[in-house]
C-alpha positions, 0 to 999 in steps of 0.5 A: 500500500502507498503511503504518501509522503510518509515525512509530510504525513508525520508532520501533519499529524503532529499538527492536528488536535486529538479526539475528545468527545463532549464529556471530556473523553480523549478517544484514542482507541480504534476498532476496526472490523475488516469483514463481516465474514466468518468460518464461525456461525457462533450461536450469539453472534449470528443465525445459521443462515446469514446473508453476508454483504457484497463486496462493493460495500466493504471498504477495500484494503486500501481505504481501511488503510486511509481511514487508519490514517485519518484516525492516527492523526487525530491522536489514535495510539492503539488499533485493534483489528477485528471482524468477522473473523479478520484473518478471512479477509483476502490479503488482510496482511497488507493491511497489518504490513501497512499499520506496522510502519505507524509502530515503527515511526512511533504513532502507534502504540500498538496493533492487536488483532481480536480472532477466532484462532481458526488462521492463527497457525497460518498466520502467527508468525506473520502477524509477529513480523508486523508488529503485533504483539498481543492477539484476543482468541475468542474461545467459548468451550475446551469441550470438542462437542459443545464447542463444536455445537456453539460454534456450529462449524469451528474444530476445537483442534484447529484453535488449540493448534492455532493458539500454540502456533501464536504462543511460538511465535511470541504473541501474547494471547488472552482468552475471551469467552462469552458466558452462556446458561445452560452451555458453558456456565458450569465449565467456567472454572476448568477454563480459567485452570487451563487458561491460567495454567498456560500464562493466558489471562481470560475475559468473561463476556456477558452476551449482547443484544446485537442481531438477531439470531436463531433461538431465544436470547434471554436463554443465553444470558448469564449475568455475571454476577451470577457466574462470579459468585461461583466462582468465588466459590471455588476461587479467591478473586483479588480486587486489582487496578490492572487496565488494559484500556478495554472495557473489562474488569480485572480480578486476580485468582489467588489460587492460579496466580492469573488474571479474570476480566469481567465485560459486564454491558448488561448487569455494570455500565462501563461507559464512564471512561470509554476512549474508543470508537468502532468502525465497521467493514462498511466504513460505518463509525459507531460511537457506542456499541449500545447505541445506533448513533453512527456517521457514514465514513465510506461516503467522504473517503470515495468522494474525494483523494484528499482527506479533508471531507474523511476528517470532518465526518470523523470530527463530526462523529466524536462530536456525537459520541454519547454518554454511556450505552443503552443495553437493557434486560427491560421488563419483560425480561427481554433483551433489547436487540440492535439491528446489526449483528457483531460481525458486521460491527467489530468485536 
């Protein structure tokens, strides 16, 4: 990919002022999901029989690569590329090899990569080379059937081997698991042993009320409140002030020495620090997963070579990001359900 002239570029971005939103927020934290597709047809995610979007709609490597310019000049220190599952993308590599130039000249911070680990083993040691250094591994059961039944088309085998390939090639893997009743619940604790055991820190995520998907919602919802009190039954969980910038809550095991996160978006608003946008594989940006507040960005970025009309719109967009988010268990003890699916926004 071409950048330009990478010295002006350096330049212009030491001249531009950061991102704050109307609460006083610096954003310097950017999602960006690449792709809506995906090997996975995850039970929480997506129905069995999804439609993906046309090619033509999804930005082109080259125009995700100018969005995350956009977005470094205006202060971003941290992206984390997402999907879908972003290592599906046809030539998603470029893009990494692009944003590792950011790394080197000092812009970034960091690149990291969210994954259902299907590609980590094809993929780890090219990722490392472009400077990625830590990698989130979606990972719901170390259990081949279930996870098998909850990923409808995902082999257990082929991330455990993805997630070695990672460790070998010096990544820093955390674990992700969304918490399901009646599916994972009671499998919680043999995970974080594992996890802990192999020097993974491992989030737990309560499920989101985004897309619609085959089956009942509120049977897949286990508060985490629910889960931690069990887990303090056979666990010690040490308050901790560690951050990583997202939105978990840290506790340490005292027993496994490891660290638990806790993503509450239903039963803790954690909105009041938020620094982060998403951008969609469309070019939508979303001010908060939770709310449908969003800001067109693929209009400005094909409309013209210069980025004066892609900046406005992402001025425009900060100047818009609300408070907290509204996700709600209402009462009727229905989720509330956005109208678009996880895939498509970006973990």
């Amino acid at each position: 990919m071409k950048h330009g002239n990478a010295r002006g570029e350096r330049n212009r971005m030491q001249h531009m002022s950061h991102l704050i939103d109307p609460f006083g927020r610096r954003v310097d934290y950017l999602r960006v999901s690449v792709t809506d597709r995906c090997d996975f047809r995850c039970v929480y995610c997506m129905s069995g029989d999804m439609t993906f979007l046309p090619h033509g709609d999804l930005l082109t490597l080259e125009e995700l690569d100018r969005l995350c310019a956009a977005f470094i000049r205006r202060g971003v220190r941290r992206i984390r590329v997402s999907g879908g599952e972003p290592l599906v993308r046809r030539g998603i590599m470029a893009l990494f090899r692009s944003l590792k130039a950011y790394l080197d000249d000092g812009s970034l911070d960091e690149v990291t990569l969210t994954t259902n680990g299907s590609q980590l083993a094809r993929f780890a040691d090219e990722l490392a080379d472009c400077g990625v250094r830590r990698v989130n591994v979606s990972l719901d059961s170390l259990d081949p059937v279930k996870f098998r039944a909850i990923t409808r088309t995902g082999s257990l085998e082929k991330v455990l081997g993805g997630i070695d390939a990672a460790v070998r090639a010096g990544l820093k893997v955390k674990i992700n698991t969304v918490a399901l009743r009646d599916v994972n619940e009671f499998e919680l604790a043999d995970m974080i042993a594992w996890a802990h055991g192999r020097g993974f820190d491992l989030t737990l995520i309560e499920t989101m009320p985004l897309g619609e998907v085959d089956g009942d919602r509120l049977a897949q919802y286990l508060p985490l409140t629910e889960a931690r009190a069990r887990l303090s039954r056979r666990f010690t969980l040490d308050e901790t002030g560690y951050r990583t910038g997202g939105p978990a809550r840290y506790v340490t095991v005292r027993e496994t020495g490891g660290r638990l996160g806790f993503i509450t978006p239903m039963t803790h608003n954690f909105c009041e620090s938020c620094n982060r946008v998403r951008v969609t594989c469309t070019g939508t940006v979303y001010m908060c997963l939770g709310q449908e507040d969003k800001v067109d960005l693929r209009a400005p970025l094909r409309a013209s070579e210069g980025d004066d009309l892609l900046d406005a719109a992402i001025l425009r967009a900060i100047a818009h990001k609300p408070r907290g988010h509204d996700f709600v268990i209402d009462r009727t003890g229905i989720p509330s359900v956005k109208g678009r699916h996880m895939n498509t926004t970006g973990g």
